[in-house]
Biopython code that builds the backbone (N, CA, C, O; Angstrom):
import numpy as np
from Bio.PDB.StructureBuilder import StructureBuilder

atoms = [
    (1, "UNK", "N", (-11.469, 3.822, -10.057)),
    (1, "UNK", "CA", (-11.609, 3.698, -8.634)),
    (1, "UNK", "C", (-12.749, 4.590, -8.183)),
    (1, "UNK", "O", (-12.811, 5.805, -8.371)),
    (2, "UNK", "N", (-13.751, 3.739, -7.488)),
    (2, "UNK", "CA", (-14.846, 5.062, -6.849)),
    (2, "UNK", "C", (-14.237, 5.815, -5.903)),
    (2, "UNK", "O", (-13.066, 5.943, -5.546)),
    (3, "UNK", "N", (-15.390, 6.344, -5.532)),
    (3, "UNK", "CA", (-15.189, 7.556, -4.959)),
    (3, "UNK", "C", (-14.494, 7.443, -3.552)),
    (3, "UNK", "O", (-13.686, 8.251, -3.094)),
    (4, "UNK", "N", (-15.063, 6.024, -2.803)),
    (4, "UNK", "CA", (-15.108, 6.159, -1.466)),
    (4, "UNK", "C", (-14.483, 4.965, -1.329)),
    (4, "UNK", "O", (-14.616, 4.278, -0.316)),
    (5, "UNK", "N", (-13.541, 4.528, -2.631)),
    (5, "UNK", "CA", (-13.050, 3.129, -2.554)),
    (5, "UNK", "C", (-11.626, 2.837, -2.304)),
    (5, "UNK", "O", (-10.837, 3.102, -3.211)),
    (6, "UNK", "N", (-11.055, 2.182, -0.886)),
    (6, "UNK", "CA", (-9.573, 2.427, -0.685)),
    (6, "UNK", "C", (-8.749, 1.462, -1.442)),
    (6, "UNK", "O", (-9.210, 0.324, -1.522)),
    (7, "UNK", "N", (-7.470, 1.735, -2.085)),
    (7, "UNK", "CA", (-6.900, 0.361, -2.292)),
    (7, "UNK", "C", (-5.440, 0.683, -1.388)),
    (7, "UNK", "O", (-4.691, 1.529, -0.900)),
    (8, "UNK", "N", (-5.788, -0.992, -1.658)),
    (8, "UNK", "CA", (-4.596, -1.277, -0.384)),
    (8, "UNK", "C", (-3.230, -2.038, -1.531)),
    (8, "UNK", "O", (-3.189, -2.800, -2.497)),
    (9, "UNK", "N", (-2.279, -1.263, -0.683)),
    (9, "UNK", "CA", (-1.344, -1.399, -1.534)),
    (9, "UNK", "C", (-0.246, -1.955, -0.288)),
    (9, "UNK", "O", (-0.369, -1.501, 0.849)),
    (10, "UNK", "N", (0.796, -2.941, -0.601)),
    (10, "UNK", "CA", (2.262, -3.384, -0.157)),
    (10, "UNK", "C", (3.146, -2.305, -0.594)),
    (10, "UNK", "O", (3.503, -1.851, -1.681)),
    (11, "UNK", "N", (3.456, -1.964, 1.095)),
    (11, "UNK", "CA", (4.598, -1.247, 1.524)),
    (11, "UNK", "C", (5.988, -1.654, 0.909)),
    (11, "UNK", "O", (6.397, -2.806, 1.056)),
    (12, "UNK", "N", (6.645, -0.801, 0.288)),
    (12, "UNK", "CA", (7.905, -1.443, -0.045)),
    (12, "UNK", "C", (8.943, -0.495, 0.951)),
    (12, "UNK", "O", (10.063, -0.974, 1.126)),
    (13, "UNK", "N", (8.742, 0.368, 1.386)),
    (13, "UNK", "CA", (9.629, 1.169, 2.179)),
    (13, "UNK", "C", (8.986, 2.438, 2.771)),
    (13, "UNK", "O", (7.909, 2.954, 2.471)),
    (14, "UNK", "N", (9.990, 2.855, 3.773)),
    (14, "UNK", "CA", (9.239, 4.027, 4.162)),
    (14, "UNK", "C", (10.291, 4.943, 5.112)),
    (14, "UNK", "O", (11.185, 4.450, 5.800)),
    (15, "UNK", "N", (9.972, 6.469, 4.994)),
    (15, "UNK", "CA", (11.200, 6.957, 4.957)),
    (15, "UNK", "C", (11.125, 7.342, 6.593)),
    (15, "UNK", "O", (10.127, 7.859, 7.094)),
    (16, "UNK", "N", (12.244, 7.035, 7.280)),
    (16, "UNK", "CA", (12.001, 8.040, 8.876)),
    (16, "UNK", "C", (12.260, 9.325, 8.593)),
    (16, "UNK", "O", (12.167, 10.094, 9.550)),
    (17, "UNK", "N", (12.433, 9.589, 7.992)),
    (17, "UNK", "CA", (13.321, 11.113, 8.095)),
    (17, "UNK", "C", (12.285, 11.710, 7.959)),
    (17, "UNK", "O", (12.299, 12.629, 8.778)),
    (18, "UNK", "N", (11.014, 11.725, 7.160)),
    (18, "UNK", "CA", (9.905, 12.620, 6.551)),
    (18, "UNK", "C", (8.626, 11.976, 6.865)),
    (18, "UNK", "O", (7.599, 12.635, 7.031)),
    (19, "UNK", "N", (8.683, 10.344, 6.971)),
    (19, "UNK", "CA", (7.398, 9.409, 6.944)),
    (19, "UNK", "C", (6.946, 9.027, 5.647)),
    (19, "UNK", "O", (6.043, 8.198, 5.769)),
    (20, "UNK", "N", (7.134, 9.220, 4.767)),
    (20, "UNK", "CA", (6.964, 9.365, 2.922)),
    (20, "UNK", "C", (6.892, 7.870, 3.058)),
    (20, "UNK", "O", (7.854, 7.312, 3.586)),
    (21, "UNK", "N", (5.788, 7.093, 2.614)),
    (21, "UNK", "CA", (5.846, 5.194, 1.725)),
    (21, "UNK", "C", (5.789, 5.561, 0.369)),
    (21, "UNK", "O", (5.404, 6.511, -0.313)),
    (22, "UNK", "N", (6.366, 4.353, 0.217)),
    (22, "UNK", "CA", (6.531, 3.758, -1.370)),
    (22, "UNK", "C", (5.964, 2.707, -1.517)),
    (22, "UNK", "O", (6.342, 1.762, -0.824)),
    (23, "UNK", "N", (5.078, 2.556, -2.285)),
    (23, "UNK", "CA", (4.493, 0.666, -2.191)),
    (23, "UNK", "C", (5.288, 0.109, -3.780)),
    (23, "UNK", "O", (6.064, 0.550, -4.628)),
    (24, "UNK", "N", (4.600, -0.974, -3.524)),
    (24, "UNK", "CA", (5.654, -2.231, -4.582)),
    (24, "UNK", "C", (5.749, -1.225, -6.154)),
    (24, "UNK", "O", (6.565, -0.835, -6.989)),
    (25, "UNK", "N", (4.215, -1.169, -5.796)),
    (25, "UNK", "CA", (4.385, -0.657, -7.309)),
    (25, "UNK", "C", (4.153, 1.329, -7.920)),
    (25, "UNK", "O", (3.648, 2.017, -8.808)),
    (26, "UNK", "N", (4.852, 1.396, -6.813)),
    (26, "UNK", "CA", (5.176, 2.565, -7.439)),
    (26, "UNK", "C", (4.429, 4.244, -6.335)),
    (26, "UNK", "O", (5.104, 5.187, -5.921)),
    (27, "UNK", "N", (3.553, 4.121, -6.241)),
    (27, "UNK", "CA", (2.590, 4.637, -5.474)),
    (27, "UNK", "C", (3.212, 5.268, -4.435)),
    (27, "UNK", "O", (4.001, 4.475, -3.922)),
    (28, "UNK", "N", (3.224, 6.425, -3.839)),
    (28, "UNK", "CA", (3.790, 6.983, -2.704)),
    (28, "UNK", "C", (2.298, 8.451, -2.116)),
    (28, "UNK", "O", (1.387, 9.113, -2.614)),
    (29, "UNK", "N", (3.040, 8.195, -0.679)),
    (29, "UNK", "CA", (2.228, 9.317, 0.094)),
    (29, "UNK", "C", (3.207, 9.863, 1.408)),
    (29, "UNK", "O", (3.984, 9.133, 2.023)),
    (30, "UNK", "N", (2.974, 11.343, 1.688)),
    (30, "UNK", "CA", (3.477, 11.653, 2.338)),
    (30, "UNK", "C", (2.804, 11.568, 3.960)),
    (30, "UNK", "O", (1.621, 11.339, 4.212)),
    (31, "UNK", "N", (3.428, 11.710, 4.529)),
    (31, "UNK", "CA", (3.221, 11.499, 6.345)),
    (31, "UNK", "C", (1.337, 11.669, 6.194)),
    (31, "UNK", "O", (0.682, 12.322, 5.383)),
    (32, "UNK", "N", (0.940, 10.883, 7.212)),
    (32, "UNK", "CA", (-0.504, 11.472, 7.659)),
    (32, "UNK", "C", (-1.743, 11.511, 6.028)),
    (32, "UNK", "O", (-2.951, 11.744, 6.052)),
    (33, "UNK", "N", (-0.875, 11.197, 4.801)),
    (33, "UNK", "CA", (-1.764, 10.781, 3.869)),
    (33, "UNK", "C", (-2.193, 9.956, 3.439)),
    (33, "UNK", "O", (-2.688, 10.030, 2.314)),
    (34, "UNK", "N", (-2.185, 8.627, 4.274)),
    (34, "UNK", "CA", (-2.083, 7.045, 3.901)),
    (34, "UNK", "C", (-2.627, 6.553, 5.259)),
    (34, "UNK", "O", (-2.509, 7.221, 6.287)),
    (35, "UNK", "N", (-3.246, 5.314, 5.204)),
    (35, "UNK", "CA", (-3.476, 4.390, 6.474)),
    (35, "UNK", "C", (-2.631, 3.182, 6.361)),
    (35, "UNK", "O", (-2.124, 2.735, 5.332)),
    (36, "UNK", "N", (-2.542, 2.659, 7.720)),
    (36, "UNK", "CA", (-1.699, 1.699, 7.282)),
    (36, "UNK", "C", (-2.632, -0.238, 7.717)),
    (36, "UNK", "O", (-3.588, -0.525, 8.438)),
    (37, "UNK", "N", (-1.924, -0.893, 7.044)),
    (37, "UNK", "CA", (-2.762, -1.769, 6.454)),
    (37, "UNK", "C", (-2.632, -2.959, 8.048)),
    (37, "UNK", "O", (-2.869, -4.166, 8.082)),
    (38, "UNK", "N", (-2.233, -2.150, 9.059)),
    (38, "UNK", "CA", (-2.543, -3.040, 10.495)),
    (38, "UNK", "C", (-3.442, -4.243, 10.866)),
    (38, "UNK", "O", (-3.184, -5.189, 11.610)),
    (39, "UNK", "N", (-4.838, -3.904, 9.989)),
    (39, "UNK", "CA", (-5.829, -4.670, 10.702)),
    (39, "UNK", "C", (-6.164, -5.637, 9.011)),
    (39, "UNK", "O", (-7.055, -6.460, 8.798)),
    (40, "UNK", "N", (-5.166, -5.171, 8.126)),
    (40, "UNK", "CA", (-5.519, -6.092, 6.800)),
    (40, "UNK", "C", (-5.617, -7.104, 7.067)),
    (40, "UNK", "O", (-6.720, -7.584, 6.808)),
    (41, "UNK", "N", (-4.398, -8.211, 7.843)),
    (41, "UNK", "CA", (-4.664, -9.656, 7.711)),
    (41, "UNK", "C", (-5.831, -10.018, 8.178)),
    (41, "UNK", "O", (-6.503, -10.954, 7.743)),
    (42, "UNK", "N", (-6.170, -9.154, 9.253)),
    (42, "UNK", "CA", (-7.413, -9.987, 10.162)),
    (42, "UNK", "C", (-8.866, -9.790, 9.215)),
    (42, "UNK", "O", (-9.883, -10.376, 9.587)),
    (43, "UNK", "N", (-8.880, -9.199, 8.367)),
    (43, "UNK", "CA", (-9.726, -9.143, 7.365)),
    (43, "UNK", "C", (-10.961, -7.994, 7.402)),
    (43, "UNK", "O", (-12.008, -8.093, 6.762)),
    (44, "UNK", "N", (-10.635, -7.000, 8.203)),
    (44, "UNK", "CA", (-10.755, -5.942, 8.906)),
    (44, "UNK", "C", (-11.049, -4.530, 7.797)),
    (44, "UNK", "O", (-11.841, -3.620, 8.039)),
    (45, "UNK", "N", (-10.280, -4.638, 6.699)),
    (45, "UNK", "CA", (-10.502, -4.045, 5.570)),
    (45, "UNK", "C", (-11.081, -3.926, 4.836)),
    (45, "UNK", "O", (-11.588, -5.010, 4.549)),
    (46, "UNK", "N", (-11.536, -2.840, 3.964)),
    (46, "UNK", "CA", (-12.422, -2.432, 2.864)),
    (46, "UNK", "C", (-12.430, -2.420, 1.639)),
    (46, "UNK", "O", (-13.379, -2.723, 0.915)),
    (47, "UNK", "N", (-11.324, -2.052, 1.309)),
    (47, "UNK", "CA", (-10.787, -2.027, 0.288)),
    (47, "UNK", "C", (-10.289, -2.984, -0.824)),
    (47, "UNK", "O", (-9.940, -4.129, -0.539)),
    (48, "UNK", "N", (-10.262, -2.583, -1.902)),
    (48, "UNK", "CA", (-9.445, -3.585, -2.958)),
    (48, "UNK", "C", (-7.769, -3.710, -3.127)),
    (48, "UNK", "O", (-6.989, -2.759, -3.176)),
    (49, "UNK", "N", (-7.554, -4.621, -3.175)),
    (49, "UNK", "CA", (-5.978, -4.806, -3.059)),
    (49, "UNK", "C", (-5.543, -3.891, -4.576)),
    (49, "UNK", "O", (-6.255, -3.858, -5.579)),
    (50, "UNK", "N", (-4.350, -3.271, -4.434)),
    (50, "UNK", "CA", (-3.719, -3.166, -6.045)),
    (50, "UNK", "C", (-3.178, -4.000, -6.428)),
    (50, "UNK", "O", (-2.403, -4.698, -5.774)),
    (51, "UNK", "N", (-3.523, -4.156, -7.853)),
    (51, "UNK", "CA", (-3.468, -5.625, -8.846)),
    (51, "UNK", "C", (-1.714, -5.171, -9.335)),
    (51, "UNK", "O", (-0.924, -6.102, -9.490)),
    (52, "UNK", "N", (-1.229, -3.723, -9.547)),
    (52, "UNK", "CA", (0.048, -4.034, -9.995)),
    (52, "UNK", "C", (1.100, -4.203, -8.507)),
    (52, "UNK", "O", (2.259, -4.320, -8.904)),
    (53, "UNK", "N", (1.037, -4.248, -6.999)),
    (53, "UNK", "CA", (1.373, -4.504, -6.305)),
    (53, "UNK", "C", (1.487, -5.937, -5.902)),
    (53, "UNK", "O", (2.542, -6.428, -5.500)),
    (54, "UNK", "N", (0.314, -6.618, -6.028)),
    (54, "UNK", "CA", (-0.103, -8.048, -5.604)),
    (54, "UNK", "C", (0.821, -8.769, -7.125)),
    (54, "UNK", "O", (1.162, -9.946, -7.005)),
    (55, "UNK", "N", (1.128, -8.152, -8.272)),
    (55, "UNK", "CA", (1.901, -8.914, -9.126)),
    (55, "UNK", "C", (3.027, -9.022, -8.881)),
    (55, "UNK", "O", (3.589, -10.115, -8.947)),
    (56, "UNK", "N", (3.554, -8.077, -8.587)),
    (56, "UNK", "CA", (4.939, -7.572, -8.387)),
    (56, "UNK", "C", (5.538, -8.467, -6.958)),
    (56, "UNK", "O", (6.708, -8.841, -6.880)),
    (57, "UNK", "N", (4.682, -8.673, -6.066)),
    (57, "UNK", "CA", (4.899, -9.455, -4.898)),
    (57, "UNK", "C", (4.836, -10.975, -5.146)),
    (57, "UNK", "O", (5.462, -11.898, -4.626)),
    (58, "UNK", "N", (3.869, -10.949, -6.120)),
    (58, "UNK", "CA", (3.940, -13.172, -6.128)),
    (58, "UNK", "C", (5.378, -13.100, -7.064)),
    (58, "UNK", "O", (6.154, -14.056, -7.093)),
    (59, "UNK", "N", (5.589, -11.997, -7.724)),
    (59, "UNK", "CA", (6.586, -12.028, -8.906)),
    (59, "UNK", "C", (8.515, -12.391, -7.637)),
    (59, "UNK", "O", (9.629, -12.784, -7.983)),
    (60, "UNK", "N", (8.129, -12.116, -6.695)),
    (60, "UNK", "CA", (9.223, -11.813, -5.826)),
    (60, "UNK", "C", (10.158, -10.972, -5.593)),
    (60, "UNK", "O", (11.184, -11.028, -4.915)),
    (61, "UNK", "N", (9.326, -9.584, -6.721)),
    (61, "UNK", "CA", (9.782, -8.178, -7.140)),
    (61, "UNK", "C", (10.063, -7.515, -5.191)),
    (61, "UNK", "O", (9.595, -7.806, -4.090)),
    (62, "UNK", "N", (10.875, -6.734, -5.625)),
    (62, "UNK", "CA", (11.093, -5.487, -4.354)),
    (62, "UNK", "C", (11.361, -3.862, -4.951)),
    (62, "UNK", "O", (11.948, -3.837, -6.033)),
    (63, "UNK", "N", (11.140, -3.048, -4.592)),
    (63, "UNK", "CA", (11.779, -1.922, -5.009)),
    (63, "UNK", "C", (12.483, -1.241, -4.059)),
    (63, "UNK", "O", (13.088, -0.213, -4.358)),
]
sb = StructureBuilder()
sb.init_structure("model")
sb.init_model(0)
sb.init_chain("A")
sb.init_seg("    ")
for serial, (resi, resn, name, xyz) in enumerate(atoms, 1):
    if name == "N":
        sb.init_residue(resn, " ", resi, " ")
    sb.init_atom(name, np.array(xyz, "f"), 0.0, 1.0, " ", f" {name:<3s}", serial, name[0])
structure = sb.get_structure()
């Protein structure tokens, strides 16, 4: 991954108590260390999707 390169990852949960996500595949960040992927559909984004997230989702995986 370069330097200045975001990947965008599927949310699988996220905690109220602390703000902490978990994405599909595994990946976590705490409050205020993550963006959230709001303006993804509209195509608004930079970044590369994660390839073990985007599997795990056509797969009909959840965690």
């Amino acid at each position: 991954m370069g330097k200045n390169e975001q990947v965008i990852h599927v949310k699988a949960k996220k905690s109220w108590w602390n703000g902490r996500v978990t994405a599909l595949c595994g990946w976590t960040a705490e409050a205020g260390e993550y963006e959230t992927d709001t303006w993804y559909p509209f195509g608004f984004w930079s970044g590369r999707k994660c390839p073990a997230c985007q599997r795990i989702k056509r797969e009909g995986g959840r965690r």
